[in-house]
SELOFI-771476 format. One record per residue: y negated, x, z negated of N, C-alpha, C, CB in turn; residue number from 1. Coordinates in nm, 3 decimals, decimal comma. Last residue first. Glycine has a CB too. Example, Ala and Ser with C-alpha at 12.3 -4.5 7.8 and 13.67 -1.06 7.14 Angstrom:
! SELOFI-771476
<r><n_Y>0,225</n_Y><n_X>1,285</n_X><n_Z>-0,708</n_Z><ca_Y>0,106</ca_Y><ca_X>1,367</ca_X><ca_Z>-0,714</ca_Z><c_Y>-0,003</c_Y><c_X>1,290</c_X><c_Z>-0,787</c_Z><cb_Y>0,060</cb_Y><cb_X>1,408</cb_X><cb_Z>-0,572</cb_Z><num>2</num></r>
<r><n_Y>0,569</n_Y><n_X>1,319</n_X><n_Z>-0,780</n_Z><ca_Y>0,450</ca_Y><ca_X>1,230</ca_X><ca_Z>-0,780</ca_Z><c_Y>0,330</c_Y><c_X>1,320</c_X><c_Z>-0,780</c_Z><cb_Y>0,447</cb_Y><cb_X>1,131</cb_X><cb_Z>-0,905</cb_Z><num>1</num></r>
! end
This chain:
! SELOFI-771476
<r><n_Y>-0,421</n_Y><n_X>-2,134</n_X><n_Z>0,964</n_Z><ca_Y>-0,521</ca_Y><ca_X>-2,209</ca_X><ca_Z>0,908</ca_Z><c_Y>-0,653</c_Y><c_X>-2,259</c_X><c_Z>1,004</c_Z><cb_Y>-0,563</cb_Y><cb_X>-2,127</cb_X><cb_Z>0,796</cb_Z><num>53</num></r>
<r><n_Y>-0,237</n_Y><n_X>-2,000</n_X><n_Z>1,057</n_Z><ca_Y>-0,194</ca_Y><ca_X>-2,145</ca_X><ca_Z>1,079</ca_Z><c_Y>-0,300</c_Y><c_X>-2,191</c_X><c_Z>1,009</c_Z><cb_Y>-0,048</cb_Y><cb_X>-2,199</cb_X><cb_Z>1,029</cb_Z><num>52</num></r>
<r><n_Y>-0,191</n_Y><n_X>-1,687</n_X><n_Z>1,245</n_Z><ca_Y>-0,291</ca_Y><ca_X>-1,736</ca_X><ca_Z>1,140</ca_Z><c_Y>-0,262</c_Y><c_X>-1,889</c_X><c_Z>1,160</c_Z><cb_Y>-0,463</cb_Y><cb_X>-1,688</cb_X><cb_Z>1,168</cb_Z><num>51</num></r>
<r><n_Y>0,120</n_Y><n_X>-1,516</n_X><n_Z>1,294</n_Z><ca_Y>-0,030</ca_Y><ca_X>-1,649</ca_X><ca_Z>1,337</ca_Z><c_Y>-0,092</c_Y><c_X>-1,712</c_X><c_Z>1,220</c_Z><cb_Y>0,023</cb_Y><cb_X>-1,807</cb_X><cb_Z>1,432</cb_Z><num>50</num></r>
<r><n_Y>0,255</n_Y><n_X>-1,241</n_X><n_Z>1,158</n_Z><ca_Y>0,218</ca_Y><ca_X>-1,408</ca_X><ca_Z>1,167</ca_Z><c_Y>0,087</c_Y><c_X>-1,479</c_X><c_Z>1,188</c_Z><cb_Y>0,252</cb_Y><cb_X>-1,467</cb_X><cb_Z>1,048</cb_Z><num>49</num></r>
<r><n_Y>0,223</n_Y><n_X>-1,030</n_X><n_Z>1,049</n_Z><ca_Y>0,243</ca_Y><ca_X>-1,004</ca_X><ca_Z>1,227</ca_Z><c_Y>0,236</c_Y><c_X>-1,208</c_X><c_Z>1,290</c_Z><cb_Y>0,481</cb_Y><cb_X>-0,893</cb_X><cb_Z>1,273</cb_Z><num>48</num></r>
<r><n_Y>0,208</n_Y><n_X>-0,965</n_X><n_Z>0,772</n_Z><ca_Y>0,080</ca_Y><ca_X>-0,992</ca_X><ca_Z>0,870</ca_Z><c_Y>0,076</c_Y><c_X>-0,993</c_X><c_Z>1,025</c_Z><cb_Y>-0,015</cb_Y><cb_X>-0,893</cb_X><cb_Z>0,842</cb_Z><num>47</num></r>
<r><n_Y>0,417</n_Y><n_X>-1,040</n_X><n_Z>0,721</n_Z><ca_Y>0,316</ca_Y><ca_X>-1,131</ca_X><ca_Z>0,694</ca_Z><c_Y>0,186</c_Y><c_X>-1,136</c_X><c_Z>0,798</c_Z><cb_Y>0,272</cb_Y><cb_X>-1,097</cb_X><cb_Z>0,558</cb_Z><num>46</num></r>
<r><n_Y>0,563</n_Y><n_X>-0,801</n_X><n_Z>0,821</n_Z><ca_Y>0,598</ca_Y><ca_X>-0,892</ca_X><ca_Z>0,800</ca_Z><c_Y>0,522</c_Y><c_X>-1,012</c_X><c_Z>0,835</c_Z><cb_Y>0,624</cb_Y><cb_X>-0,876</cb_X><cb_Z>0,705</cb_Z><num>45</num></r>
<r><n_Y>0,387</n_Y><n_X>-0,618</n_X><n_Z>0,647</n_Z><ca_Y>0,393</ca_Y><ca_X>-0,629</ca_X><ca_Z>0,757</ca_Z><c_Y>0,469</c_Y><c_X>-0,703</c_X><c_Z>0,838</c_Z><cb_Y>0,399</cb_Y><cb_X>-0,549</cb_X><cb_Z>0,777</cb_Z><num>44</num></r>
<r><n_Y>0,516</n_Y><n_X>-0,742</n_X><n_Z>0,368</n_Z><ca_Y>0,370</ca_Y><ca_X>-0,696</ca_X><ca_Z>0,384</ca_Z><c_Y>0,338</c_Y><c_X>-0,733</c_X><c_Z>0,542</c_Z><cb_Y>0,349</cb_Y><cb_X>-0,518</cb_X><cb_Z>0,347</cb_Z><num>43</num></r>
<r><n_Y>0,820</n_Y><n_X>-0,663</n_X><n_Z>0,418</n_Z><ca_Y>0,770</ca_Y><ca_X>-0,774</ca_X><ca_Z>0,342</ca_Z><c_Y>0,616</c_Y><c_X>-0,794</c_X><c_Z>0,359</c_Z><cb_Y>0,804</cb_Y><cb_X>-0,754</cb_X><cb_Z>0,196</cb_Z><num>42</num></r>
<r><n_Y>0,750</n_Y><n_X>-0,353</n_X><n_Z>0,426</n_Z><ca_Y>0,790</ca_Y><ca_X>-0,424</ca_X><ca_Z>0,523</ca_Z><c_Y>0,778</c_Y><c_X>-0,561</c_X><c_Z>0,538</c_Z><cb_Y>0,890</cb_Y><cb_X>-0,400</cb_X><cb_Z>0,533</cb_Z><num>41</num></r>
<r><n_Y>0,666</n_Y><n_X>-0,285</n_X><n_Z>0,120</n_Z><ca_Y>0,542</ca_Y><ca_X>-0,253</ca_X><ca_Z>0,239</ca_Z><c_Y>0,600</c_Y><c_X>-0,293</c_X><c_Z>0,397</c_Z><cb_Y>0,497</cb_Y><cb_X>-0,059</cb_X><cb_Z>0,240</cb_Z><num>40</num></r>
<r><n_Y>0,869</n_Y><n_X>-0,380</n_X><n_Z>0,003</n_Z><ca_Y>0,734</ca_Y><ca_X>-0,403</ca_X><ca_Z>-0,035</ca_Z><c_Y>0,644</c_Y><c_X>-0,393</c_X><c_Z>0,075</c_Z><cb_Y>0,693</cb_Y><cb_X>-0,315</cb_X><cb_Z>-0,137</cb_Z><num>39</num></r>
<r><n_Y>1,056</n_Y><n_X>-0,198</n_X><n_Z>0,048</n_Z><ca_Y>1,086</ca_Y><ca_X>-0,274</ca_X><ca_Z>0,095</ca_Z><c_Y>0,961</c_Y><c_X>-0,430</c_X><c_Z>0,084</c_Z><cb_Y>1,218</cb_Y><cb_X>-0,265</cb_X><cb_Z>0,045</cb_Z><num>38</num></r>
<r><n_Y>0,963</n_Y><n_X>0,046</n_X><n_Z>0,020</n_Z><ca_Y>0,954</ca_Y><ca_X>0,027</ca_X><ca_Z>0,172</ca_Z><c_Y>1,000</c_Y><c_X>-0,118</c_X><c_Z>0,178</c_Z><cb_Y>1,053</cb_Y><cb_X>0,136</cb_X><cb_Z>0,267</cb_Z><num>37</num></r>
<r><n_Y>0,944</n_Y><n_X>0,032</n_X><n_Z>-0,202</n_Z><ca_Y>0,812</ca_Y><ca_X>0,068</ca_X><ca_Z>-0,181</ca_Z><c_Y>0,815</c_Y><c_X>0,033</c_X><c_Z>-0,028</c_Z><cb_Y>0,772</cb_Y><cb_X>0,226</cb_X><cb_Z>-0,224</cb_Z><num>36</num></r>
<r><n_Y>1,224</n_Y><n_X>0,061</n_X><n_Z>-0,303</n_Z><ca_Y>1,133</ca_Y><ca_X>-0,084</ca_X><ca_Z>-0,334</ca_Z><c_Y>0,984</c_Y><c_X>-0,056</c_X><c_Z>-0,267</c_Z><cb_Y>1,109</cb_Y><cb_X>-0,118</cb_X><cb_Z>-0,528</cb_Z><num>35</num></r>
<r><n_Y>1,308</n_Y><n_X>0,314</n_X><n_Z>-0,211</n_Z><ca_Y>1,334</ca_Y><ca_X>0,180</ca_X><ca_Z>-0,157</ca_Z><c_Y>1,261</c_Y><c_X>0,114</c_X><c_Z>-0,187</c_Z><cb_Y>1,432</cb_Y><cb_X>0,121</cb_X><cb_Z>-0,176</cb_Z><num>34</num></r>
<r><n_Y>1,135</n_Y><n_X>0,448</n_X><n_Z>-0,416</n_Z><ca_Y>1,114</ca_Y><ca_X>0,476</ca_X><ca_Z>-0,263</ca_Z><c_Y>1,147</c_Y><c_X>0,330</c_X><c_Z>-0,193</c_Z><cb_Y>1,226</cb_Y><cb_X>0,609</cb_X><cb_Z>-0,201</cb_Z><num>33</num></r>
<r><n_Y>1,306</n_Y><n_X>0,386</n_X><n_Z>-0,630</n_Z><ca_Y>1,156</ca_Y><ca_X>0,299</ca_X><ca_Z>-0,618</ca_Z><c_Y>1,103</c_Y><c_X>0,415</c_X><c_Z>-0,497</c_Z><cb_Y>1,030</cb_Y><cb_X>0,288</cb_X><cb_Z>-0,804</cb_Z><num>32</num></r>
<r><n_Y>1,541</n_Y><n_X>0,472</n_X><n_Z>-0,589</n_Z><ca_Y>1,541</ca_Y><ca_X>0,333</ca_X><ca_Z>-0,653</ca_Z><c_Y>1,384</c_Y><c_X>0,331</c_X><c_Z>-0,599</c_Z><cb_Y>1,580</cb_Y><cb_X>0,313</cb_X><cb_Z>-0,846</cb_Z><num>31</num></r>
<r><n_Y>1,457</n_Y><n_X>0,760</n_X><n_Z>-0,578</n_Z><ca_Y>1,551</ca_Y><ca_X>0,666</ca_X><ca_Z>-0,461</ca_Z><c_Y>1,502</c_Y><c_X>0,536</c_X><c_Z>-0,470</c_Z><cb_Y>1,726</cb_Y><cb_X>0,656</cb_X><cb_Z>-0,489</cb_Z><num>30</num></r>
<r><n_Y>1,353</n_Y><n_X>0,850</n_X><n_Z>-0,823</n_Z><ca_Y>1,279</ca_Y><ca_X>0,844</ca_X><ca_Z>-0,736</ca_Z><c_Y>1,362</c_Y><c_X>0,763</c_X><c_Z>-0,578</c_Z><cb_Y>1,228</cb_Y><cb_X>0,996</cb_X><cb_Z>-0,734</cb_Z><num>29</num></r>
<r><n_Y>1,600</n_Y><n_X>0,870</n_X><n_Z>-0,992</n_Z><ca_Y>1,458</ca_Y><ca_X>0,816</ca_X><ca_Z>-1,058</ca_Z><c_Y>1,388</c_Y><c_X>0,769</c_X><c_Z>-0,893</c_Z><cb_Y>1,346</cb_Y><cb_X>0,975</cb_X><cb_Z>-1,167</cb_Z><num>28</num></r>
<r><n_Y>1,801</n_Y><n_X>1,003</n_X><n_Z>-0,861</n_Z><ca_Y>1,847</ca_Y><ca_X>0,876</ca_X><ca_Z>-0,926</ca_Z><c_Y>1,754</c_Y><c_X>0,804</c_X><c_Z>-0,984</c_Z><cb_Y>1,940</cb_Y><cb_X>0,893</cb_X><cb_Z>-1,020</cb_Z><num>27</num></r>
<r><n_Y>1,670</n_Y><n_X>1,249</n_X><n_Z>-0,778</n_Z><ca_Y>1,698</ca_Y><ca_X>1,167</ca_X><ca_Z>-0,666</ca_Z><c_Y>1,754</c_Y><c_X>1,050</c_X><c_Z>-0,706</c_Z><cb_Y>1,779</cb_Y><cb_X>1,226</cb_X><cb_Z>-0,572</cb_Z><num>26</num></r>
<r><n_Y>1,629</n_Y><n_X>1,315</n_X><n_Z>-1,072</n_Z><ca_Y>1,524</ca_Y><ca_X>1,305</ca_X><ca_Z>-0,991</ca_Z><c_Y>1,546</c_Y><c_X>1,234</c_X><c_Z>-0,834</c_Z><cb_Y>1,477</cb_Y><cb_X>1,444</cb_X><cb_Z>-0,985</cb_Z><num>25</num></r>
<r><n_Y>1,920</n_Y><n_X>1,358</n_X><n_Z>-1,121</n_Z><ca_Y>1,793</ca_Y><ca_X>1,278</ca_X><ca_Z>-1,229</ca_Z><c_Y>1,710</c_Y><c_X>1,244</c_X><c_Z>-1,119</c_Z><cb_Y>1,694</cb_Y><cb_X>1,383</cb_X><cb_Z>-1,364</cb_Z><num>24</num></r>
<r><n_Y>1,946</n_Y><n_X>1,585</n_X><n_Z>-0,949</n_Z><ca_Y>2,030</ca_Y><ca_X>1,494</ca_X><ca_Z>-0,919</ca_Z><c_Y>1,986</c_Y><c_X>1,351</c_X><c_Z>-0,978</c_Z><cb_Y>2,159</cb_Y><cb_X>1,541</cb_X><cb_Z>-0,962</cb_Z><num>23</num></r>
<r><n_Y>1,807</n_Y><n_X>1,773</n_X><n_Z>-0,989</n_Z><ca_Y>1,814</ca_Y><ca_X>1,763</ca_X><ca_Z>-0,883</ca_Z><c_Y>1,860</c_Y><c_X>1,581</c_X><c_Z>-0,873</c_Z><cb_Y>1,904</cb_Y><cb_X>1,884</cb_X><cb_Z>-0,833</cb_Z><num>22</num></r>
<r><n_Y>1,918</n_Y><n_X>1,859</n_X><n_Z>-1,286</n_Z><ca_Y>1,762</ca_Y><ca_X>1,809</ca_X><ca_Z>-1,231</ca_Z><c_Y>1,749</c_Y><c_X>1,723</c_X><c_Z>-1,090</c_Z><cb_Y>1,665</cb_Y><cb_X>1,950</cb_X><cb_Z>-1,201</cb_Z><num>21</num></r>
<r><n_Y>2,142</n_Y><n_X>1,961</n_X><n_Z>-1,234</n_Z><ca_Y>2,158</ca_Y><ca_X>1,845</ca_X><ca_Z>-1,264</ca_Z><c_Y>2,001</c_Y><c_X>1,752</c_X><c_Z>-1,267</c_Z><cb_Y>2,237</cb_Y><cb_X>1,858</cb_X><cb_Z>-1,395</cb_Z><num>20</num></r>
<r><n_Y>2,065</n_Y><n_X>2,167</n_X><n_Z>-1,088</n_Z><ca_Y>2,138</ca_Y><ca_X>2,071</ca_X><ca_Z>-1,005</ca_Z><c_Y>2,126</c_Y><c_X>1,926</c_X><c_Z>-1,090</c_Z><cb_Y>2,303</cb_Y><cb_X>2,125</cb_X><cb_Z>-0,980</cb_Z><num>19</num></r>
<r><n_Y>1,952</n_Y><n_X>2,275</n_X><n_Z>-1,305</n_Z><ca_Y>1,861</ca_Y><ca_X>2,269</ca_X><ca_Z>-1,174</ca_Z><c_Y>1,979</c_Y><c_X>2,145</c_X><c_Z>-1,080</c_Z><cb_Y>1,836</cb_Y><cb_X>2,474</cb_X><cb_Z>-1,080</cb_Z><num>18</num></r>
<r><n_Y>2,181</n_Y><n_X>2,327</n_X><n_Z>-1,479</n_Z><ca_Y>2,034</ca_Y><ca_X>2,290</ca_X><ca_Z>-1,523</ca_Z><c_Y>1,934</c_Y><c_X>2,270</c_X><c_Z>-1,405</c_Z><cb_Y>1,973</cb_Y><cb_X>2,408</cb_X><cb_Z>-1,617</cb_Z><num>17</num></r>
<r><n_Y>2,465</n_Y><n_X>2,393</n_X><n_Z>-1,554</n_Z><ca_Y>2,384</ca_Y><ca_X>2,357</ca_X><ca_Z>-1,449</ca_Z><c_Y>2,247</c_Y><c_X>2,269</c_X><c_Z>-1,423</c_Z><cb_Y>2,460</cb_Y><cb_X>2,313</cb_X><cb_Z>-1,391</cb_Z><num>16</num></r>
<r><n_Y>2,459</n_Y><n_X>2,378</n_X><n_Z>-1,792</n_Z><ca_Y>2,507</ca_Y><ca_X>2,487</ca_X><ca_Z>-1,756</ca_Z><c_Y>2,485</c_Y><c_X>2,458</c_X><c_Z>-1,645</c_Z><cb_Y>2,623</cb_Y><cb_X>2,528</cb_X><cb_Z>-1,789</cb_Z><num>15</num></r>
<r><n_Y>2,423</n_Y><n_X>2,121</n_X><n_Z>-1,929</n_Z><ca_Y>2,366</ca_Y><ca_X>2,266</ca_X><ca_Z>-1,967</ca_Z><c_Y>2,388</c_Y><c_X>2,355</c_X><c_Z>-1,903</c_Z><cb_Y>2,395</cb_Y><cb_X>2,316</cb_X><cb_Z>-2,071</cb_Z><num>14</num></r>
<r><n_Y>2,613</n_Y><n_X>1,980</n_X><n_Z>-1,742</n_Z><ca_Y>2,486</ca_Y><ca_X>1,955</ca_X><ca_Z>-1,786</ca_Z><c_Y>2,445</c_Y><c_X>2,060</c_X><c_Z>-1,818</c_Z><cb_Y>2,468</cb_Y><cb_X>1,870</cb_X><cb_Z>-1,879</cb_Z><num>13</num></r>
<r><n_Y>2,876</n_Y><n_X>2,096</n_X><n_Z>-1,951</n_Z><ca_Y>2,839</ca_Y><ca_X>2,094</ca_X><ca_Z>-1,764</ca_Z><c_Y>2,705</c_Y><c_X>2,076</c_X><c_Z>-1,712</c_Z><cb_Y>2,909</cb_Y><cb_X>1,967</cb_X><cb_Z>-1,685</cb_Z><num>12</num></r>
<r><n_Y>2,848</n_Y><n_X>1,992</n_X><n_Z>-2,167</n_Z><ca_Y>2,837</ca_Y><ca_X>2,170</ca_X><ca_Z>-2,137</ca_Z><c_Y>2,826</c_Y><c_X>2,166</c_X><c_Z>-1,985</c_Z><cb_Y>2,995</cb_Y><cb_X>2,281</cb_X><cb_Z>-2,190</cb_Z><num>11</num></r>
<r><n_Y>2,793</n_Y><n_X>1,708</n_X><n_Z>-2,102</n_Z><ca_Y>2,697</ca_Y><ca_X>1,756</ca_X><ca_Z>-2,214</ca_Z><c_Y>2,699</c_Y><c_X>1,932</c_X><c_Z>-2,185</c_Z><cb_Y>2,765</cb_Y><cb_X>1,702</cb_X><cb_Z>-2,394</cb_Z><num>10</num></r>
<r><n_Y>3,113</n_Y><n_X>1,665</n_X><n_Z>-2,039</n_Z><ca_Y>2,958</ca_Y><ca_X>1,643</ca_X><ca_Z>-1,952</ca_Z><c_Y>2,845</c_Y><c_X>1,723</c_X><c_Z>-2,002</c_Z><cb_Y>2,898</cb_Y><cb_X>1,485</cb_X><cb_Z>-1,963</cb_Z><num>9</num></r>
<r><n_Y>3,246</n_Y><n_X>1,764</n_X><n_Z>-2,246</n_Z><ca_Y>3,279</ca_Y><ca_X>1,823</ca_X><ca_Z>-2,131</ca_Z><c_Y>3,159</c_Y><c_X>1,785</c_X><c_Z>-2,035</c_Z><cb_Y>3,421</cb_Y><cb_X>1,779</cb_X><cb_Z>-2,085</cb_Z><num>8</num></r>
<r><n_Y>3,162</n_Y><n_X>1,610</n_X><n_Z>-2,433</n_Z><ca_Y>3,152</ca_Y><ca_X>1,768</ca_X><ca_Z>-2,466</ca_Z><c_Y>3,141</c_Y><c_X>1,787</c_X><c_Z>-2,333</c_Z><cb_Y>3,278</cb_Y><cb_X>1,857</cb_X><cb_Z>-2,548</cb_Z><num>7</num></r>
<r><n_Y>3,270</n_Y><n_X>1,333</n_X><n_Z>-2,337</n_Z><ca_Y>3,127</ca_Y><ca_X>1,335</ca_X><ca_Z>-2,346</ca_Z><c_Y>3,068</c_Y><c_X>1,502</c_X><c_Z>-2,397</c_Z><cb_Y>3,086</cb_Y><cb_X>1,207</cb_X><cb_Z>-2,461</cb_Z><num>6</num></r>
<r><n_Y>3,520</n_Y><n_X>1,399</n_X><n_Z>-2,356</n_Z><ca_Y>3,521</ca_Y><ca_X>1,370</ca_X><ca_Z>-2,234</ca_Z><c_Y>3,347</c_Y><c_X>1,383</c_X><c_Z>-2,255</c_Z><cb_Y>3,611</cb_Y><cb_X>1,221</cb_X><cb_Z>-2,183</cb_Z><num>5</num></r>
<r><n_Y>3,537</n_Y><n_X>1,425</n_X><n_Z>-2,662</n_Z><ca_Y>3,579</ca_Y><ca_X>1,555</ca_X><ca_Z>-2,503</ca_Z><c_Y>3,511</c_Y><c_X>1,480</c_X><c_Z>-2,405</c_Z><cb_Y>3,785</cb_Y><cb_X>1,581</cb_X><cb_Z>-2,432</cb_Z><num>4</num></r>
<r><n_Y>3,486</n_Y><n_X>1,160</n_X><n_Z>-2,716</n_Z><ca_Y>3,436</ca_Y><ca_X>1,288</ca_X><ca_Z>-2,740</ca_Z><c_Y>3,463</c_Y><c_X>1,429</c_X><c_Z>-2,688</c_Z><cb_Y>3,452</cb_Y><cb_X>1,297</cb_X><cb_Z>-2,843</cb_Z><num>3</num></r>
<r><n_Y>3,711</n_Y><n_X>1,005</n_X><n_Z>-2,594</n_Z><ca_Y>3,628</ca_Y><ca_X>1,005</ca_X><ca_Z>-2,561</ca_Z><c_Y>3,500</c_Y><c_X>1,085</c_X><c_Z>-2,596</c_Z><cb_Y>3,634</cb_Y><cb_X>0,921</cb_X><cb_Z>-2,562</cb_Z><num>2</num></r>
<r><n_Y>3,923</n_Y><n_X>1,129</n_X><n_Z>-2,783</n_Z><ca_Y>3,934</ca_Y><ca_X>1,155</ca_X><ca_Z>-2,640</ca_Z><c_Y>3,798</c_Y><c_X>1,135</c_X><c_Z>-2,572</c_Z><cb_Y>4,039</cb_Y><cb_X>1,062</cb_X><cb_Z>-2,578</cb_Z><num>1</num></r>
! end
């Protein structure tokens, strides 16, 4: 059963070859967009603080 079920992804996949690109690429590149904003807010952040030295 679970070999159908992994045929049935695997021909769907092949057969939509740009969507499923589409879809890799917004599941690669999301994840570390967020971490970039959440890096570069954390940053500005820091630097809106009084200098205590």
């Amino acid at each position: 059963m679970l070999r159908n079920y992994f045929k049935i992804a695997f021909r769907s996949i092949w057969k939509n070859k740009l969507f499923t690109l589409i879809i890799i690429i917004g599941i690669i590149f999301g994840p570390a967009i967020e971490n970039v904003q959440m890096v570069d807010e954390k940053n500005n952040c820091f630097r809106s603080l009084p200098d205590t030295c």
